[in-house]
C-alpha positions as CSV (number, residue, x, y, z in Angstrom):
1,X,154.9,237.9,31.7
2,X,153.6,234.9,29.9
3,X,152.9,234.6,25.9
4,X,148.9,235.1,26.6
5,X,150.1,238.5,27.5
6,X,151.2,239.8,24.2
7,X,148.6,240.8,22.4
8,X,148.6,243.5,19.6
9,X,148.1,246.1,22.1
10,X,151.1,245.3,24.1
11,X,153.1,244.9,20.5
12,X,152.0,248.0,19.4
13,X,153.3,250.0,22.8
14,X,156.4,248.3,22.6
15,X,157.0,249.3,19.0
16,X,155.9,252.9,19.6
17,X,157.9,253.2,22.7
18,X,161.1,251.5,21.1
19,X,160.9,253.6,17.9
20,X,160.9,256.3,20.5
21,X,163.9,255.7,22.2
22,X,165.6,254.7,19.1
23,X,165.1,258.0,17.7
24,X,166.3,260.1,20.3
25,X,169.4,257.8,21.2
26,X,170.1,258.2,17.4
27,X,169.3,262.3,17.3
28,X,172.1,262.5,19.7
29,X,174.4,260.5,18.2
30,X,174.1,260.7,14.1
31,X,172.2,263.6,13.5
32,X,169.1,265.4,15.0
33,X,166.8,264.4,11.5
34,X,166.1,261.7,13.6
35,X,163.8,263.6,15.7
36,X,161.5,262.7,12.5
37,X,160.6,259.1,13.4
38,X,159.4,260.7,16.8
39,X,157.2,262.8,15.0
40,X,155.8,260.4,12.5
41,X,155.5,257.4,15.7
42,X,153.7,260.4,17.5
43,X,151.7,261.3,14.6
44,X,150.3,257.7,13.8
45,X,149.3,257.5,17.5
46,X,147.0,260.3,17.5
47,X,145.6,259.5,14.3
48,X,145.1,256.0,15.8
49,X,143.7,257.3,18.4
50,X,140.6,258.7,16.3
51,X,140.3,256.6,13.5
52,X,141.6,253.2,15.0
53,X,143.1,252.5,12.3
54,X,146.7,251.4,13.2
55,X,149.4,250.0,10.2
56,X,151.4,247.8,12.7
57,X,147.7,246.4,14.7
58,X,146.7,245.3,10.9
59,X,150.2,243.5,10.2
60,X,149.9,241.5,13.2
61,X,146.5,241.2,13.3
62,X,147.5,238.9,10.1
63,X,150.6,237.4,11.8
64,X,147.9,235.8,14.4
65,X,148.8,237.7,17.6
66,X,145.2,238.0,19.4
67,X,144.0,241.0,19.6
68,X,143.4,243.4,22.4
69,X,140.9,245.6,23.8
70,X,142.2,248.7,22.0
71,X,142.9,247.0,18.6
72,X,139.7,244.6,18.2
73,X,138.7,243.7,14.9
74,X,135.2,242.5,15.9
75,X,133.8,243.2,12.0
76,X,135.9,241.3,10.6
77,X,135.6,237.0,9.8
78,X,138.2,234.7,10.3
């Protein structure tokens, strides 16, 4: 994969899915509680999902990684 390739959209699945794994290596370590960062990653997917509005896709939209078909910000001016 070459640096073209990450976008926001690829940044933002690799967050979601690390977080992911994280979590559940660290619910069967430490404690279960840490199911909780599952549930909020899953939750701010789905609400992504609907509203497009995505935390992570806004921080690096301002870092300068290009954007990506799912996370465009076409009304916005640079």
């Amino acid at each position: 994969m070459t640096h073209t390739d990450s976008n926001i959209d690829r940044w933002v699945l690799r967050v979601a899915g690390g977080m992911v794994l994280l979590s559940l290596i660290l619910s069967q370590l430490h404690s279960g509680y840490w199911l909780w960062l599952t549930a909020f990653v899953g939750a701010n997917l789905l609400q992504s999902s609907f509203s497009g509005f995505c935390p992570l896709a806004v921080i690096l939209q301002r870092l300068g990684v290009q954007p990506g078909a799912a996370f465009s910000f076409s009304g916005q001016t640079d």
